[in-house]
Structure formats: C-alpha cells, structure tokens
C-alpha positions as CSV (number, residue, x, y, z in Angstrom):
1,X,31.4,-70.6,-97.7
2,X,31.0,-66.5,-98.3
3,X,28.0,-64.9,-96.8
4,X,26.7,-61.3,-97.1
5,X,26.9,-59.0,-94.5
6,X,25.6,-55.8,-95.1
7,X,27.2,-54.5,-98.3
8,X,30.7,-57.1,-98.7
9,X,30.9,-60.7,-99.0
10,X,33.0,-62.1,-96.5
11,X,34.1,-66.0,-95.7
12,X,36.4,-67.9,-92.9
13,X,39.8,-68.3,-93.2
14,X,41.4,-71.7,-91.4
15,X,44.6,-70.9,-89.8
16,X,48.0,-73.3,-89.0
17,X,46.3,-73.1,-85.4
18,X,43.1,-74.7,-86.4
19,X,40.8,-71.8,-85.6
20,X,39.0,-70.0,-88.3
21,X,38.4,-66.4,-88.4
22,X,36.1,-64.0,-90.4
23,X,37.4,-61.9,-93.0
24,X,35.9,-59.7,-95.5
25,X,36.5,-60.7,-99.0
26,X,36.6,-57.3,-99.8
27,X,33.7,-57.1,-102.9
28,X,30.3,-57.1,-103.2
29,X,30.1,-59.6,-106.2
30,X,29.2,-62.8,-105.2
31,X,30.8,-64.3,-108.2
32,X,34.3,-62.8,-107.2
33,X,33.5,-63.8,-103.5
34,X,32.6,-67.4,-104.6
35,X,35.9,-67.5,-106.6
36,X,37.7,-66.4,-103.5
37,X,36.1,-69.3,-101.7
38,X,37.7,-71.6,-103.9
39,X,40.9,-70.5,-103.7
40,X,41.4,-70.4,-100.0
41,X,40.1,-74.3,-99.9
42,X,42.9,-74.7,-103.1
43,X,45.7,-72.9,-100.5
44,X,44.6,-75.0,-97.7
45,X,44.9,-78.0,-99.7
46,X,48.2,-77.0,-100.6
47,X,49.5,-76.3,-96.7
48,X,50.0,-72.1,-97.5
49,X,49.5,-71.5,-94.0
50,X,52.0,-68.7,-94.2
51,X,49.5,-67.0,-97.1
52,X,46.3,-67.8,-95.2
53,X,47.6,-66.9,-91.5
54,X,48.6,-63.4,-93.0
55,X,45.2,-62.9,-94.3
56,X,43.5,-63.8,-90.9
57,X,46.2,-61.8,-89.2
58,X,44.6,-58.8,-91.5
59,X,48.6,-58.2,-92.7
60,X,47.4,-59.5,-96.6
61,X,43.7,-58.5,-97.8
62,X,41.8,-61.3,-100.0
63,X,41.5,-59.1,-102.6
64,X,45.2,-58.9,-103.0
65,X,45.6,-62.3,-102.5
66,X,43.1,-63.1,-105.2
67,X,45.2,-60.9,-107.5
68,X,47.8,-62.4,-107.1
69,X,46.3,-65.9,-107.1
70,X,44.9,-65.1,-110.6
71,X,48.2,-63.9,-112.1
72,X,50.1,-67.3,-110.2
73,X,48.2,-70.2,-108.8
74,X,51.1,-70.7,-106.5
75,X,51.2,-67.0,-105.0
76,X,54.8,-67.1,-105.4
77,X,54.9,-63.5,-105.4
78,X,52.9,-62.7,-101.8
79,X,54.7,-66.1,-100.4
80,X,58.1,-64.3,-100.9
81,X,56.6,-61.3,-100.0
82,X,55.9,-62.3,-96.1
83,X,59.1,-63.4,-96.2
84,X,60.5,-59.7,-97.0
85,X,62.0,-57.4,-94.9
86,X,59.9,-53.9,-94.0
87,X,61.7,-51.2,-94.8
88,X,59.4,-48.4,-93.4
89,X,60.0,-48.4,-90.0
90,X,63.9,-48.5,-90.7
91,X,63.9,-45.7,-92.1
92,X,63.3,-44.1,-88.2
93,X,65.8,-46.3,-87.1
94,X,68.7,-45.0,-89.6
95,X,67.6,-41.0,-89.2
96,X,68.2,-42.1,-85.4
97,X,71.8,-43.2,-86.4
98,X,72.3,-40.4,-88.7
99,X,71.3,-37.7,-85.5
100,X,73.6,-39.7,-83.0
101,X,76.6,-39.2,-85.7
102,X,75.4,-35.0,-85.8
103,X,74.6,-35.3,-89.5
104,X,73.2,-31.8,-90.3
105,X,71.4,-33.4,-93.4
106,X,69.6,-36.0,-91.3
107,X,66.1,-34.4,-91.1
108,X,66.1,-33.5,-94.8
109,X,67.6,-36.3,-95.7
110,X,64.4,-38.3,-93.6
111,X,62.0,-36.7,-95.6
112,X,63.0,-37.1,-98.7
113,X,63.5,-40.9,-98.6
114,X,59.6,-41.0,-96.9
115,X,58.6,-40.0,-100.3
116,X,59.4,-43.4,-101.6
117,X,58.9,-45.2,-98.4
118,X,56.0,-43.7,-96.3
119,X,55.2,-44.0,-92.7
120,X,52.9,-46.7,-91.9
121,X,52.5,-48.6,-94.8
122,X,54.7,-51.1,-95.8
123,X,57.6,-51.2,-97.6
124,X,59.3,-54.7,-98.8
125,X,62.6,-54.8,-99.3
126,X,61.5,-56.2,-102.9
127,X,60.7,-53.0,-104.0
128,X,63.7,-51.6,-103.0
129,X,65.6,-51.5,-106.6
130,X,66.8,-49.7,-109.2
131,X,64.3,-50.2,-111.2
132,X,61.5,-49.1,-108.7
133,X,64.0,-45.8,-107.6
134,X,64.7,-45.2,-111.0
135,X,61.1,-44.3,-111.8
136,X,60.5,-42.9,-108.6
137,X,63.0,-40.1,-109.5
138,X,62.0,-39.3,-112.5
139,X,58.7,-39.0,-111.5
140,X,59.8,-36.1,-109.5
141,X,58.3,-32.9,-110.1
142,X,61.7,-31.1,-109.5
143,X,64.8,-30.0,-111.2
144,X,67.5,-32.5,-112.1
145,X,69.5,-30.9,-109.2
146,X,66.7,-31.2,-106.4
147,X,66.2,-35.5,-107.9
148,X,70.0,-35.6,-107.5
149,X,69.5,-34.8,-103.7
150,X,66.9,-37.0,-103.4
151,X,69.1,-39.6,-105.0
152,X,71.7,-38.7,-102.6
153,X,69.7,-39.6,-99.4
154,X,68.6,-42.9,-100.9
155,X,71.5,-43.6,-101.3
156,X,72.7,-43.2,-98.2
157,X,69.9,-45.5,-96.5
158,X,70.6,-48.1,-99.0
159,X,74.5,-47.7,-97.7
160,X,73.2,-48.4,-94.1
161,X,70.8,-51.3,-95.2
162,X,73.8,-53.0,-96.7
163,X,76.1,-52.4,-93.3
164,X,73.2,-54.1,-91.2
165,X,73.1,-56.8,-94.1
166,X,69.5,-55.7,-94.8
167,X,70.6,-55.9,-98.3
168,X,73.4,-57.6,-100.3
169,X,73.8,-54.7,-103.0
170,X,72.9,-51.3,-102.6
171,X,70.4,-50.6,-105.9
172,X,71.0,-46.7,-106.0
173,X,74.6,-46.6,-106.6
174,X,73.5,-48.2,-110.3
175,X,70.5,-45.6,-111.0
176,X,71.7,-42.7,-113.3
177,X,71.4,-39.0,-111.8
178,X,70.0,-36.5,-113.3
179,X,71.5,-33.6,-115.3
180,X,72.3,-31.0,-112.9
181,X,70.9,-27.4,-113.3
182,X,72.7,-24.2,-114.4
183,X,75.2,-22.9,-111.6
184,X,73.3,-20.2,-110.3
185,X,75.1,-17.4,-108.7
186,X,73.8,-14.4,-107.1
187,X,76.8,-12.0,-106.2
188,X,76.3,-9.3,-103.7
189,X,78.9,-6.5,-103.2
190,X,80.7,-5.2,-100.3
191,X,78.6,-2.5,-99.7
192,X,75.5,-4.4,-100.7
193,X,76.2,-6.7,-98.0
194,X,77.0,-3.6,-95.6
195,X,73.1,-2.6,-96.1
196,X,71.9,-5.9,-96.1
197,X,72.7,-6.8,-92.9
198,X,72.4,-3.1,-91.7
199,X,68.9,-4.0,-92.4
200,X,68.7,-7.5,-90.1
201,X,68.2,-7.7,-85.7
202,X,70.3,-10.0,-84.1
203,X,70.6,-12.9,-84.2
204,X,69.5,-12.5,-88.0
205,X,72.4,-10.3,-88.2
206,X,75.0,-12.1,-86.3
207,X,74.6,-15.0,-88.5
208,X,74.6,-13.6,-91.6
209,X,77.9,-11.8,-90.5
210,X,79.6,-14.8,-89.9
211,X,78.6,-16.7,-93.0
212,X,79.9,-13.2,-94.7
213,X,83.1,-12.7,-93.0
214,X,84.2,-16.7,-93.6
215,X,82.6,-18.0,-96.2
216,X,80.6,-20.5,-93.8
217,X,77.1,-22.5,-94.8
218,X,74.1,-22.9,-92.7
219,X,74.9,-25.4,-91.1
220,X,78.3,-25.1,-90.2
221,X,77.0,-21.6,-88.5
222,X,74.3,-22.5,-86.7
223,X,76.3,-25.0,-84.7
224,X,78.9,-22.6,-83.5
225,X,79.2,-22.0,-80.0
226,X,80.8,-19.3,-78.2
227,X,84.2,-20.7,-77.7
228,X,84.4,-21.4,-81.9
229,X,85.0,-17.9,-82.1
230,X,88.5,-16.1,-81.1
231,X,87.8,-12.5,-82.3
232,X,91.5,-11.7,-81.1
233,X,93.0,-14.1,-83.4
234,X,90.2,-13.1,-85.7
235,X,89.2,-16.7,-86.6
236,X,86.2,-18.9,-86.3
237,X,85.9,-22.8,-85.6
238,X,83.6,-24.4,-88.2
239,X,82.7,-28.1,-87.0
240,X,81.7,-29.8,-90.3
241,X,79.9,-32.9,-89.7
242,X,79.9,-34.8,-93.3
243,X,83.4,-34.8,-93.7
244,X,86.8,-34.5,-92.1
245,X,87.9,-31.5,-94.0
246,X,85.0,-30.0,-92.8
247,X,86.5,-29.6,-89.6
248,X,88.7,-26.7,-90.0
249,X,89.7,-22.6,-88.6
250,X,88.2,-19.9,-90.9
251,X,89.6,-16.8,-90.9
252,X,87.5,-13.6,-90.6
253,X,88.6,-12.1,-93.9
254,X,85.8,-8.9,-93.6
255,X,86.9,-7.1,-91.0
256,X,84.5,-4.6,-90.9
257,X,81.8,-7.2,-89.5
258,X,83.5,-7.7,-86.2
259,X,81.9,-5.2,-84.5
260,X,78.8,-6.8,-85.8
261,X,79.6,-10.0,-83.9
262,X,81.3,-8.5,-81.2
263,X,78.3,-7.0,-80.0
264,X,76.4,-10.1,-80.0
265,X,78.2,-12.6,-78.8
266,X,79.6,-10.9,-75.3
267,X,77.3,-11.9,-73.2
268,X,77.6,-15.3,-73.8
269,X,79.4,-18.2,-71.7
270,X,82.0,-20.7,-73.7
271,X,79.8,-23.5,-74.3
272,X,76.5,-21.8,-75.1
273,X,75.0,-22.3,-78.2
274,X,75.1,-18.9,-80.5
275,X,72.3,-19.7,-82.5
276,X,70.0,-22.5,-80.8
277,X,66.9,-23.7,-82.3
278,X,67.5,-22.0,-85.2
279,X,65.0,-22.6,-88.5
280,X,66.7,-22.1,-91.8
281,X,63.4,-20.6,-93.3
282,X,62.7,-18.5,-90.1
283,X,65.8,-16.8,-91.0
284,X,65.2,-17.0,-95.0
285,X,62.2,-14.9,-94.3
286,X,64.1,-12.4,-92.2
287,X,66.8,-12.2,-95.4
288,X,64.8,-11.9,-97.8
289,X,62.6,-8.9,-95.7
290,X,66.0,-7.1,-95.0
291,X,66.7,-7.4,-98.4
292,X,64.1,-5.3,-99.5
293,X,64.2,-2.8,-97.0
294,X,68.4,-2.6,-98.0
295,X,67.4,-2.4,-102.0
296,X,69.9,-5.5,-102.7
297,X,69.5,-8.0,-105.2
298,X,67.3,-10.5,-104.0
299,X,69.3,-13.6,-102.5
300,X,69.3,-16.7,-100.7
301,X,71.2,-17.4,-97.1
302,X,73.4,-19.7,-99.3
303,X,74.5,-16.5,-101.8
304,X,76.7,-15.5,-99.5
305,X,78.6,-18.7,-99.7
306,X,79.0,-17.0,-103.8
307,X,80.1,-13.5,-102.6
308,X,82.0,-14.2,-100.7
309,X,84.0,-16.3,-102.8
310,X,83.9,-14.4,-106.2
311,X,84.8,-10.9,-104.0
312,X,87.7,-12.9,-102.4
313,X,89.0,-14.1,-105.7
314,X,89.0,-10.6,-107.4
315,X,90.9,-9.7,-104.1
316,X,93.4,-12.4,-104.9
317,X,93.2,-14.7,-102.4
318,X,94.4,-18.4,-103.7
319,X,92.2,-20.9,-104.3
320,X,93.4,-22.8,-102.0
321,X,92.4,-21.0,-99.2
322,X,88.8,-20.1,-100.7
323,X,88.4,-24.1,-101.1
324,X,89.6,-24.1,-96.9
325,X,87.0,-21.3,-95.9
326,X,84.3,-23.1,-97.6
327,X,85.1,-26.6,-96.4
328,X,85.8,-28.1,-99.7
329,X,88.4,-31.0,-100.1
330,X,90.3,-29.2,-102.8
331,X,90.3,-26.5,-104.9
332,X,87.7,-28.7,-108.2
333,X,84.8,-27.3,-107.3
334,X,86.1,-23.6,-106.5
335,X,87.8,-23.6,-109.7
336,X,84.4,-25.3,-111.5
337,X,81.9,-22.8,-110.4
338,X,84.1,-19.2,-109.6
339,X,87.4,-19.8,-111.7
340,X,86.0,-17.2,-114.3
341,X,86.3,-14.6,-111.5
342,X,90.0,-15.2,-111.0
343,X,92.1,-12.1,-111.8
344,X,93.9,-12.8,-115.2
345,X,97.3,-11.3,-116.3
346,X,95.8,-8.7,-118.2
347,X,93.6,-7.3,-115.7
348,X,96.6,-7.0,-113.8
349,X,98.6,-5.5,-117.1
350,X,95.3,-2.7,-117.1
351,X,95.6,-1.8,-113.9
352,X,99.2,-1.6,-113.7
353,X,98.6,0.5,-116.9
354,X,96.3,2.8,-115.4
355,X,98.2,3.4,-112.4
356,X,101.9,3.6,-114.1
357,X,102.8,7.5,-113.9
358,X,102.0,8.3,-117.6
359,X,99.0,7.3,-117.1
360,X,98.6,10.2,-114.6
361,X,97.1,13.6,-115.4
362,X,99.9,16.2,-115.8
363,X,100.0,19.5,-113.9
364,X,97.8,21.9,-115.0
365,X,96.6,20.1,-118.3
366,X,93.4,18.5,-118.4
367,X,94.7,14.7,-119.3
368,X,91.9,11.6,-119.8
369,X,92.9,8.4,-118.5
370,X,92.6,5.1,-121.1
371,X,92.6,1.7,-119.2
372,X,95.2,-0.3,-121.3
373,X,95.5,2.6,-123.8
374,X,97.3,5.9,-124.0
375,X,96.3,9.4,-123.7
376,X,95.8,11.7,-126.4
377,X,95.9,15.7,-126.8
C-alpha cells in the first residue's frame, strides 16, 4: 500500500527472493501512486519478477515502469529491455581496442560516439539503429562534412559490436551521409611558407617543416621518431596507422627546410620520440600566431597538406607520387580535389612561347614580350 513520506508517495516492491523493499513511486499524487499500487500487485500476479526485481534493484524507476505499463499491460517493452545489452560502458572497451591497434583517430573518434551514447547512463542495444542514428545526425549542429565524421566513428563501433556478436547487423552502414561541404583549399606559397615558419620556435617549426617538405598530416608527423628521418637520403618514414598504404617513405621534395630540421633533430637518440605529447590545438594556436606575425593568409596545420600538393603539381610532379606523399591509395582523390592545378598543354605551349628566342628582346631595341602572342613595333 503507498504511504507519504515527506513530499513522494512511495510503496514495497516483493522481489523473486521473498523480501520486500521500499521504493519511491516517484510522484506526489496519490491517485498516480495508488495506480502504481495496483499495478505492481497485477505484475506480481503475473510472475514479472524480472520487471519488479529491477525496480527494487533501483536499475528501472516506477514511474517508467508505469509508463510503460500504461502504453502495454504486459511491459513488453521494459521486459525486453532488461534483457538488452548496455552499450555505454563498451564504448571504453572498444576505444581501448582501437589505442592497442595505434589508431590516431581513437580519442576523437571516442568522443564523438559519447554524443549518442553518454557515460553513465545506459545505453540498450535497442536503441542502437538506424532509425535512432539517423536522427541523431541530423540533429547535429554541424556541417554535412563534420555529421559524416561522426557517422564514420559510429560506424566503426557498430563494426566491432558485430565482431564480438554484440549485434547481428551493423545499423550505420544503412543510414545515408550527409552532403559533404565545398572543398576548401587554402594555398600558401613558397615564400609564404618561408615566413611562416620563419615566424614559429621549435618544435612548432620542426613540425610544420616536415608536414611542408612531404606533404605529411598531423598525425603521421607527430608519431615520427628520430630514426624515421634519413636527412642523407633526404627521406622521411611516415607510419600510417589506418591503412597499409599509409605506411610508406616520403621524400623531402623542399629542400630548403632541411636546415630547419637539421637543427632540431641532432640531439636526439634513434628511438626518441620528435614530437611527444604533442596537442594538435597547442600547435594550431602557435600557427595561427606565426601566421600573423609572417603576414600569410590565414591557415590551418592541415593547409599545408593543400600547398604542398597544388605547388608540387604546378612543378610537375605526377600524380602518382603526390597520391604516395600524402598516403592516399591512388591517385581519385588527388585528381578530385587538385587536378585543376595540373599543368595543361597550353601552359606549357605559353611558356615555351615566351621563352622561344623570338620572343626575346633584340639588341639594342626596346622589344615587349606577349605570353602566347607576338611582338609588335
């Protein structure tokens, strides 16, 4: 029978042991707490121990039992739901696997799949579906690129819920992305780079040399350690962790920032670290700063991944090998995003034109030069 205490109803609940235990119903109506009453004698008439042992065990409120109870006498819904597997604190678990495996994405990759399932609260495996991730992305307040990311570490745990047979079916593979932004590109020359990292103190400037002389990312720099780089044979060892063909030798196609690394890395033994503990936004900060102390175009670490591809291209190095600096699997997504920088025929017709001997100034006449044109008296 419910009895007040202080502001709440509350009643007993009769467990499979045979003990009773007070709960709070959870309301200050004595209707609703009489109505409550009646349905826990209706459960224990019925044998839901299960339902009723959760409730004492504090793991199921009365309230959301009663719910429940009201929409389906037979609380299908919270019977199946005891039954379910928690996904929260498996989330842990799998950005454990993902740091034994050295996946650089791991952390990020953590948080953005607690903003569907948090930290202590739980999560059942019922909810985990395409309908519930569906509206969960687009109830992002991001760009379609940043929910594609998100999509792409839910993904990934649903992957490893279906290798420990967690699931049958992994939901996100089925939930549409999102349409991807604009390709944004923010190209900085050769000698905007020169006063850019002119402008940085090691290990600020080390890194960014690195990332400018081969085309590197983030996180394939800041895991480099001493040995990786072979300044004689002017090449660097990028250990990609997401892929095999992330594994590979880039060359140091910038010469002039050798001196740059030089200098920082000779006091350091083979297997040491070059850039330990290092925080992608404590070294944001420090580009952006140099930035405007250099007067360059204001750019992210990840920009330089852009130069130095488009300024290699207009060099004419193949695609082929810009793909291989950048660690991609082939040449699709070099050809997507920078083929409109690739030297054409004519711009190789103009500047054989403007250097072809006609083209040249005659001795002792004044003589204008026309790129792809002629000159006139």
């Amino acid at each position: 029978m419910a009895f007040k205490n202080g502001s709440l109803f509350w009643t007993w609940i009769p467990r499979s042991d045979r003990r009773r235990v007070r709960v709070s119903t959870g309301t200050a109506d004595k209707r609703t707490a009489l109505a409550i009453d009646r349905m826990i004698g209706t459960l224990h008439e019925r044998a839901h121990h299960d339902v009723l042992d959760a409730v004492a065990d504090r793991d199921q409120t009365l309230l959301e039992l009663y719910a429940d109870y009201r929409d389906d006498s037979t609380v299908a819904d919270t019977r199946a739901a005891l039954d379910d597997v928690d996904l929260a604190p498996l989330v842990d678990i799998w950005h454990e696997a993902l740091v034994r495996r050295s996946i650089a994405s791991a952390d990020a990759y953590r948080l953005q799949v607690r903003q569907l399932i948090p930290a202590g609260a739980r999560y059942p495996r019922s909810l985990f579906r395409r309908k519930t991730i569906s509206a969960f992305l687009i109830g992002l307040a991001h760009s379609g690129s940043t929910r594609n990311r998100y999509k792409a570490a839910l993904r990934q745990f649903g992957a490893w819920l279906v290798e420990r047979e967690v699931l049958e079916h992994n939901p996100v593979v089925d939930v549409k992305g999102s349409k991807e932004n604009p390709s944004r590109i923010v190209l900085l020359s050769p000698e905007e780079l020169r006063a850019l990292l002119g402008a940085l103190d090691h290990p600020s400037r080390a890194l960014e040399a690195l990332m400018v002389a081969t085309g590197m990312d983030w996180s394939d720099t800041t895991r480099l350690k001493r040995r990786d780089v072979d300044l004689d044979a002017k090449t660097v060892r990028a250990h990609g962790s997401k892929r095999s063909w992330r594994n590979r030798s880039c060359a140091i196609t910038e010469l002039w920032v050798i001196p740059i690394i030089a200098g920082y890395i000779k006091d350091f033994t083979p297997n040491a670290p070059l850039f330990p503990n290092a925080h992608e936004k404590t070294f944001l900060d420090r580009h952006h700063a140099a930035g405007v102390d250099a007067k360059v175009p204001r750019s992210t670490l990840h920009d330089h991944r852009h130069s130095y591809s488009v300024n290699a291209l207009r060099r004419g190095m193949p695609l082929q090998l810009v793909a291989h600096q950048l660690g991609h699997k082939d040449t699709t997504l070099v050809q997507r995003t920078y083929g409109k920088f690739v030297p054409q025929a004519f711009d190789f017709a103009r500047w054989t034109d403007a250097a072809a001997p006609s083209a040249m100034p005659k001795k002792g006449r004044a003589a204008r030069r026309v790129i792809g044109g002629s000159n006139r008296k």
